[in-house]
ZAMARGU-4260 file (C-alpha; in steps of 0.2 Angstrom, whole numbers, plus 5000, padded with zeros to 4 digits):
<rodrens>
0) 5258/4849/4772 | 5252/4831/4770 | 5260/4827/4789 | 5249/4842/4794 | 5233/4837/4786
5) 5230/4822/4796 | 5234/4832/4812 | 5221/4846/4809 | 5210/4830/4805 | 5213/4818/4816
10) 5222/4829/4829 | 5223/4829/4849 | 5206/4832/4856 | 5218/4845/4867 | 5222/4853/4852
15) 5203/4855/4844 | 5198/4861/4864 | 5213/4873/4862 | 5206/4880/4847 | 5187/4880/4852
20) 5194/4891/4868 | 5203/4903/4856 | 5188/4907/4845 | 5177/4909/4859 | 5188/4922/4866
25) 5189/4930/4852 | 5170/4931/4849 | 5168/4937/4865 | 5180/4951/4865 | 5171/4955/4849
30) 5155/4955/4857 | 5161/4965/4873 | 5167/4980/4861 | 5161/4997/4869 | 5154/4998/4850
35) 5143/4981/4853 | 5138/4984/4869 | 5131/5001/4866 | 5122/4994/4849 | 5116/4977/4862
40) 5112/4990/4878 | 5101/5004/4862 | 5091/4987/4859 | 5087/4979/4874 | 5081/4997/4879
45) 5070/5002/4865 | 5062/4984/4864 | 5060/4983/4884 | 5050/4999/4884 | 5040/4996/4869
50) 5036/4977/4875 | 5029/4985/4890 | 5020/5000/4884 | 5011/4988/4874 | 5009/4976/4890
55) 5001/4989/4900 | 4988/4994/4886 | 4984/4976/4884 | 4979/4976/4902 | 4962/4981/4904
60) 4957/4971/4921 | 4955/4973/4940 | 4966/4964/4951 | 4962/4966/4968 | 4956/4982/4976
65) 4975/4987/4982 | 4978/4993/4964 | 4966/5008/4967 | 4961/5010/4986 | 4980/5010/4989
70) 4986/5020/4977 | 4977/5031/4963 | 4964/5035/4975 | 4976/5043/4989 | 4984/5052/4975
75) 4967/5058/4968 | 4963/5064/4986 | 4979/5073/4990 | 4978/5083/4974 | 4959/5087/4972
80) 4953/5086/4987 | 4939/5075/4988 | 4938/5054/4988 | 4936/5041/5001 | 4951/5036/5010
85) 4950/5017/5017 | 4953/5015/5038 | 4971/5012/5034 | 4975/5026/5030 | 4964/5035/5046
90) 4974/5020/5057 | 4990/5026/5049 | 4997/5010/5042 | 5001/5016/5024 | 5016/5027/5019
95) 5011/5040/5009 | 5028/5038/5000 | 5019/5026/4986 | 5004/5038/4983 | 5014/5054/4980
100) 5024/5049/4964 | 5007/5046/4955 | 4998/5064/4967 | 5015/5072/4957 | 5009/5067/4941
105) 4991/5073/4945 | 4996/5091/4950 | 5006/5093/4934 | 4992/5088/4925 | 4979/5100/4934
110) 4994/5113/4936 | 4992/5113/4912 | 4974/5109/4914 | 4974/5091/4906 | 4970/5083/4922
115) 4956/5072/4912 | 4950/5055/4918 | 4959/5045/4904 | 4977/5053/4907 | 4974/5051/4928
120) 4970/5031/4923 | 4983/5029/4913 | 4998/5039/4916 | 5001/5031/4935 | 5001/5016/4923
125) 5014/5020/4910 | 5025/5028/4924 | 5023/5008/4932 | 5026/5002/4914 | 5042/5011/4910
130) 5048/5008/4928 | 5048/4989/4925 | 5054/4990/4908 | 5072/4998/4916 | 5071/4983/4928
135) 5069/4973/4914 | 5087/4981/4906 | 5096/4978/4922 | 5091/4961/4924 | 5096/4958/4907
140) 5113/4966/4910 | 5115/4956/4925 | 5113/4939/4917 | 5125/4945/4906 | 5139/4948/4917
145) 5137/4931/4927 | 5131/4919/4911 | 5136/4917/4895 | 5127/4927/4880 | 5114/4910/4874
150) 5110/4909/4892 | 5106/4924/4896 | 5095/4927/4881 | 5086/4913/4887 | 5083/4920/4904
155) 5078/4937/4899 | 5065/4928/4886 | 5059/4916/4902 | 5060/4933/4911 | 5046/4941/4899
160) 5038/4925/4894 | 5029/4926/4912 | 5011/4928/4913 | 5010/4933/4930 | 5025/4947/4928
165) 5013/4952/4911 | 4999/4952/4922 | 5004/4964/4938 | 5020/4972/4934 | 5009/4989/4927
170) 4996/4988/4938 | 4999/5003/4952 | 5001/4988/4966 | 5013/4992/4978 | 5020/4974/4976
175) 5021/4979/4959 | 5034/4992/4964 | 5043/4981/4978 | 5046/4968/4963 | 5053/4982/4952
180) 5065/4990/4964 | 5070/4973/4971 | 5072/4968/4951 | 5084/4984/4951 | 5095/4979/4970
185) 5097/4963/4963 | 5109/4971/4947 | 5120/4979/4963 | 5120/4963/4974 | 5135/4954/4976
190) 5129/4938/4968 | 5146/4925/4964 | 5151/4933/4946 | 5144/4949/4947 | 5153/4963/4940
195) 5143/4977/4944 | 5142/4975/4963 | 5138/4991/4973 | 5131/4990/4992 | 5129/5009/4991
200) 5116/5007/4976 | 5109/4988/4982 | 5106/4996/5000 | 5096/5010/4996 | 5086/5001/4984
205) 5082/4989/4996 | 5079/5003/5009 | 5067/5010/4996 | 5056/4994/4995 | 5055/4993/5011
210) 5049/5011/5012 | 5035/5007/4997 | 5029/4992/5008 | 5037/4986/5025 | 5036/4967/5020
215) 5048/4969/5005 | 5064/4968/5020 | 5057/4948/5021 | 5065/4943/5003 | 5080/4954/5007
220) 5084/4946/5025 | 5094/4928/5019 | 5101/4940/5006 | 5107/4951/5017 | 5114/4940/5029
225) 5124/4932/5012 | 5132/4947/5010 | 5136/4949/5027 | 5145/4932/5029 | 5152/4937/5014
230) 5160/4955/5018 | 5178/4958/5023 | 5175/4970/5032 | 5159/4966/5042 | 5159/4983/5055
235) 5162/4994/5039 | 5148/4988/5032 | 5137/4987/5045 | 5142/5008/5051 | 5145/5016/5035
240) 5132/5010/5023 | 5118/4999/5034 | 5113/5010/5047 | 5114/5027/5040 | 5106/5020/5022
245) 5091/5011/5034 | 5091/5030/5045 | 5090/5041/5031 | 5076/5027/5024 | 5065/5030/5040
250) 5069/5048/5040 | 5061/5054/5024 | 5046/5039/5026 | 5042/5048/5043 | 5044/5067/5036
255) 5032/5060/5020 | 5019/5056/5030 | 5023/5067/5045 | 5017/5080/5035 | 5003/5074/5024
260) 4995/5064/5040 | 4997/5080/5049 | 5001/5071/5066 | 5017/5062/5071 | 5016/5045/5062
265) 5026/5030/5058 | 5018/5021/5047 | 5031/5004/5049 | 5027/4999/5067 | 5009/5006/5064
270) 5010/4991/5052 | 5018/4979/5063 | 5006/4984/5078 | 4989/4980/5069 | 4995/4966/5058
275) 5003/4956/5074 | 4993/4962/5088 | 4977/4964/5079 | 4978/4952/5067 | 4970/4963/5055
280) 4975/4954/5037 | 4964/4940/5044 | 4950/4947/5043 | 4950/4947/5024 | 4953/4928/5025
285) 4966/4915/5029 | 4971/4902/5020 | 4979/4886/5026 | 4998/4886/5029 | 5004/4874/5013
290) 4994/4885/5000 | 5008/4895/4994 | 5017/4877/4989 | 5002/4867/4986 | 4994/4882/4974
295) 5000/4899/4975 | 5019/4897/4969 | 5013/4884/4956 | 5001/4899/4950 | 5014/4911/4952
300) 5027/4906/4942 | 5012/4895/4932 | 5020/4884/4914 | 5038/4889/4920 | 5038/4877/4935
305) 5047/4861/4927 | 5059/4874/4920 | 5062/4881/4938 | 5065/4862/4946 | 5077/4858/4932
310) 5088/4874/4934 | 5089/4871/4954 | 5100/4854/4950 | 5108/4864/4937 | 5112/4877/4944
315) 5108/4875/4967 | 5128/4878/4970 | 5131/4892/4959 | 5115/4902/4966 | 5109/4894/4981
320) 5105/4912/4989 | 5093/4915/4975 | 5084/4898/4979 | 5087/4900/4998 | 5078/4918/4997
325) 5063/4911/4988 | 5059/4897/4999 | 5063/4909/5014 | 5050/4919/5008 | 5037/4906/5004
330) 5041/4899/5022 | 5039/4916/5031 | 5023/4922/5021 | 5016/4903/5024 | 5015/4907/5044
335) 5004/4922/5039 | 4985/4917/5040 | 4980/4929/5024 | 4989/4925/5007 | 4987/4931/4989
340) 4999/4930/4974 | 5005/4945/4974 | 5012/4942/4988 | 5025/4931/4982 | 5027/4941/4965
345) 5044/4950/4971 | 5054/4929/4970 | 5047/4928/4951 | 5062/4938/4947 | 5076/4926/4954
350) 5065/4912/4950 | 5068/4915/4932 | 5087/4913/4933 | 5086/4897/4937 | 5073/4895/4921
355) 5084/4902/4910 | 5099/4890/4913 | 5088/4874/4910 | 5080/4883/4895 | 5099/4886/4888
360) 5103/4869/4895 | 5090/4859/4884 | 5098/4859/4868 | 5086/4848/4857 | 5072/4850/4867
365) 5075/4870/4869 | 5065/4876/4853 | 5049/4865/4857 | 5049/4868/4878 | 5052/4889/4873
370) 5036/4890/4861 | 5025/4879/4873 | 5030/4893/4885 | 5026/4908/4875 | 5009/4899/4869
375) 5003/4894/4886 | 5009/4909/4893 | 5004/4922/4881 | 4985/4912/4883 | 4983/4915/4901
380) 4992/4934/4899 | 4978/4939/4886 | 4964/4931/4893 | 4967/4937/4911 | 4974/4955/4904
385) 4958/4957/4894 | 4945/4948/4899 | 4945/4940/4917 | 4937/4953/4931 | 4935/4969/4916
390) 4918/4972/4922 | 4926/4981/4939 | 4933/4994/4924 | 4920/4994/4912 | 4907/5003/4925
395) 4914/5015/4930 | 4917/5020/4913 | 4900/5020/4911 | 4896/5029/4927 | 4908/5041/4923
400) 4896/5050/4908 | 4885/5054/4924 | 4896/5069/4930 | 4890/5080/4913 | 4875/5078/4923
405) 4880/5081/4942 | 4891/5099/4933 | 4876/5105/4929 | 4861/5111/4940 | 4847/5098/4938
410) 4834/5094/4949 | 4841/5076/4952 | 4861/5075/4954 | 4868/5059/4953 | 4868/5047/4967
415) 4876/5032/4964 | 4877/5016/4978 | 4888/5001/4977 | 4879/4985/4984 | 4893/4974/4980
420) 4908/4968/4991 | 4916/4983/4998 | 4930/4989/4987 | 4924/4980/4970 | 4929/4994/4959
425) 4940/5009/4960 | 4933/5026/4967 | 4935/5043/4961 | 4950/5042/4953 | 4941/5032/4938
430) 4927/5047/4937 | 4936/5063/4941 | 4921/5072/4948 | 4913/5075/4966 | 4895/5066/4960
435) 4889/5058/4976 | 4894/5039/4978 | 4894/5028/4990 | 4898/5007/4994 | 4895/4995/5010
440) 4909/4998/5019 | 4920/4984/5028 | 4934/4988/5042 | 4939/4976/5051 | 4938/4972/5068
445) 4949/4982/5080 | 4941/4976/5097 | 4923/4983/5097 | 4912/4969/5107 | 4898/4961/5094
450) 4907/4973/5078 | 4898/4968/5063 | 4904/4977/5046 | 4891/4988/5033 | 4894/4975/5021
455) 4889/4958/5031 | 4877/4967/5038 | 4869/4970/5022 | 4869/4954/5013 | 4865/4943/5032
460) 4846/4951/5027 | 4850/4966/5010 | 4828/4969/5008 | 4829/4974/5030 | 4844/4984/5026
465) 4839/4992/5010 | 4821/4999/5019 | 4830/5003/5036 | 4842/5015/5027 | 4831/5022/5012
470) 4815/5024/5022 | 4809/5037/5010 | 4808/5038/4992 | 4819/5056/4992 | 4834/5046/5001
475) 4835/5033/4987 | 4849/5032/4976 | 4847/5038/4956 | 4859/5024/4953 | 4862/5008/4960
480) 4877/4994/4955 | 4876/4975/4959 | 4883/4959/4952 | 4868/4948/4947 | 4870/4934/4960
485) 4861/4947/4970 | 4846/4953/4960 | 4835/4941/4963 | 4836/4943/4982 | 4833/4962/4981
490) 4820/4961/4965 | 4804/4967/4976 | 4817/4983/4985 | 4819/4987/4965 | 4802/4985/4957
495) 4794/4994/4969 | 4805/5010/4969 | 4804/5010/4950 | 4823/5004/4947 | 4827/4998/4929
500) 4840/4992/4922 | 4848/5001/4909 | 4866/4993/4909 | 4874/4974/4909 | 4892/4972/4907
505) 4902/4956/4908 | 4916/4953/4923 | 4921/4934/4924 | 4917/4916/4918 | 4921/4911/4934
510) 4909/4919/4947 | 4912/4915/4964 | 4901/4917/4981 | 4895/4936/4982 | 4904/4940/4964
515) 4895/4935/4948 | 4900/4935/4932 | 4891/4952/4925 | 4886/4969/4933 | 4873/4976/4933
520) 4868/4995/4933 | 4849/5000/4939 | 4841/5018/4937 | 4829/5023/4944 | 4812/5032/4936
</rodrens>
């Protein structure tokens, strides 16, 4: 024993590697039982959905008009009969595809008469929620099979840890859902590693994106072409799973919205037509071509960002197609003229891989840079979830306690106009009755010589505008909503049609051109 002693002390650094190895293999088998994984797969479930349950009711904000005008509104409409569609959906650019997962929920509701304005607000939300907490479970699953067990706990808290993911991933944005399902093809793609590679499943994910919004297939291209360079079998691949997944794709879009536009439509080179020919998304401004990596990524991903660089040297070779697909996609959507975040959202995903393996790789540092992380994420989540733009929300809330009025017969029904930027707030679907409303409209430009839109017209001169279309005192609104910037300018209209203002609500601290930082609602007497 005492020749042993010195050995197990003072042994061969072979030896102590040797035994290192043997423990870890055996932890890991432990780890890897059917008995621990279904115990690990219960938990990652249960806290993913209750994590974004209570993400989605902890967003109480408007984000851009898309989450409404693009969505809930088509639902509404489809279901009930009544609404304002937007001239996208008159041009037939939009799939219906999108709009008829929440127009299924409404009819249930109406079918058990609980169709009330709460549940039609909120359940298209908590369907999102729920979606995007079962992309959370795959993506945790995923790091699993290609990183060990510290690093991939890491990732998924990097993964959750992201304000901008808290921020869009319930809202009912089509980006939203492009994100999720791209989230969920990522799990099935053949990454170097990956264990649960399927083209089947990745494909017709992918193919489903594309369908919810055409501009998904530009993440998927340098992916695509990976997997192609690295298939066997290239011809296979591209005649048994490529071309009749992408045909049955376009099939059901086009019956979708065959039927509900009533007319031969397809929607994806309607898309391609007014966007590249017409230049439409200019019209609802450009930016210049560096934003996305002067501001919009470093927004995006927000305190991550040093985390992201320091994972790209750790990690560049083991997943340079997850780095190539982000900075192909920030180059491609840098060519186009108009850019907003959510553009980019669908790369947060694969950014956070990278995240992860520098968080799991920092050792001493790790505890400190993970709760600067939380701190200043959770910050900007909370104040942007609940404070930041609420006003959009919070009025029609209030304008909704008008339709007890415009149900019963009364001598003056409701009449309520928007002189705010078109599509500041959501629509019908956020009151759930036919009470007459209306807003300065804004198409774009599709040729017409000297076009001017409703809504420049109104605020190039708002008193000549107001007089011209309200000449008499029995065509003026009962109700009328502005932000304050414009009260002053539109004071003498409101004094001397007896307006008074009977609500103020708060929308931002940081007003900007024709938005200010409270609404207000004007009655008139």
């Amino acid at each position: 024993m005492e020749t042993i002693r010195p050995r197990l002390k003072f042994g061969s650094k072979v030896e102590e590697v040797k035994l290192r190895k043997r423990k870890s293999q055996l932890y890991s088998k432990k780890d890897e039982s059917p008995l621990n994984n279904g115990v690990l797969r219960a938990r990652v479930v249960v806290f993913s959905v209750v994590f974004r349950l209570i993400n989605c009711f902890l967003v109480q904000t408007s984000f851009v008009p898309d989450e409404y005008w693009q969505s809930l509104e088509v639902s509404h409409r489809m279901v009930f009969n009544y609404g304002y569609l937007t001239w996208e959906w008159k041009a037939g650019i939009r799939g219906f595809a999108y709009p008829l997962l929440f127009a299924f929920t409404y009819k249930i509701l109406q079918l058990i008469n609980c169709d009330s304005v709460s549940l039609l607000i909120w359940l298209p939300r908590i369907i999102q929620a729920l979606l995007a907490a079962f992309a959370d479970v795959k993506f945790f699953f995923l790091i699993r099979t290609l990183e060990s067990r510290d690093t991939a706990t890491w990732t998924f808290f990097c993964y959750l840890c992201s304000w901008f993911s808290w921020y869009c991933c319930t809202r009912t944005l089509t980006n939203s859902m492009e994100t999720t399902i791209t989230c969920l093809a990522l799990f099935y793609f053949p990454l170097p590693g990956s264990k649960t590679h399927s083209s089947i499943k990745y494909l017709a994910l992918v193919a489903l994106a594309v369908i919810v919004r055409p501009t998904a297939l530009i993440v998927w291209i340098p992916l695509l072409m990976y997997h192609f360079w690295q298939e066997d079998n290239k011809l296979r691949l591209i005649t048994h799973k490529v071309i009749p997944l992408g045909a049955v794709a376009v099939m059901i879009s086009t019956v979708i919205d065959c039927i509900f536009y009533e007319k031969w439509t397809i929607v994806q080179f309607n898309f391609l037509k007014f966007n590249i020919f017409y230049s439409v998304a200019d019209f609802y401004g450009s930016h210049p071509w560096h934003w996305y990596f002067t501001q919009g990524f470093a927004v995006v991903i927000g305190p991550h960002l040093p985390l992201f660089f320091h994972g790209c040297t750790l990690a560049f070779k083991r997943y340079k197609i997850l780095l190539a697909a982000v900075v192909w996609t920030l180059v491609v959507y840098s060519l186009l003229p108009h850019k907003e975040f959510r553009f980019i959202y669908p790369v947060l995903p694969l950014c956070m891989v990278f995240c992860g393996i520098s968080l799991a790789n920092l050792k001493a540092w790790r505890r400190a840079a993970a709760s600067i992380l939380l701190v200043s994420n959770l910050t900007a989540a909370l104040y942007t979830g609940l404070i930041h733009q609420r006003g959009a929300l919070d009025v029609m809330t209030h304008l909704q306690t008008l339709c007890d009025v415009s149900r019963v017969s009364s001598p003056l029904q409701p009449d309520v106009l928007f002189l705010m930027p078109c599509h500041s707030t959501p629509f019908y679907s956020h009151v759930h009755c036919p009470m007459k409303m209306r807003f300065l409209e804004c198409p774009p430009d599709l040729g017409e010589e000297g076009y001017v839109d409703e809504a420049d017209r109104f605020y190039d001169d708002p008193l000549h505008w107001l007089r011209t279309s309200f000449p008499y005192k029995s065509s003026l609104p009962t109700h009328v909503v502005l932000f304050d910037v414009l009260e002053k300018e539109i004071s003498v209209f409101l004094q001397a049609n007896n307006f008074v203002r009977t609500e103020e609500m708060f929308h931002t601290h940081f007003p900007e051109g024709k938005v200010g930082g409270s609404i207000f609602i004007y009655e008139r007497h």
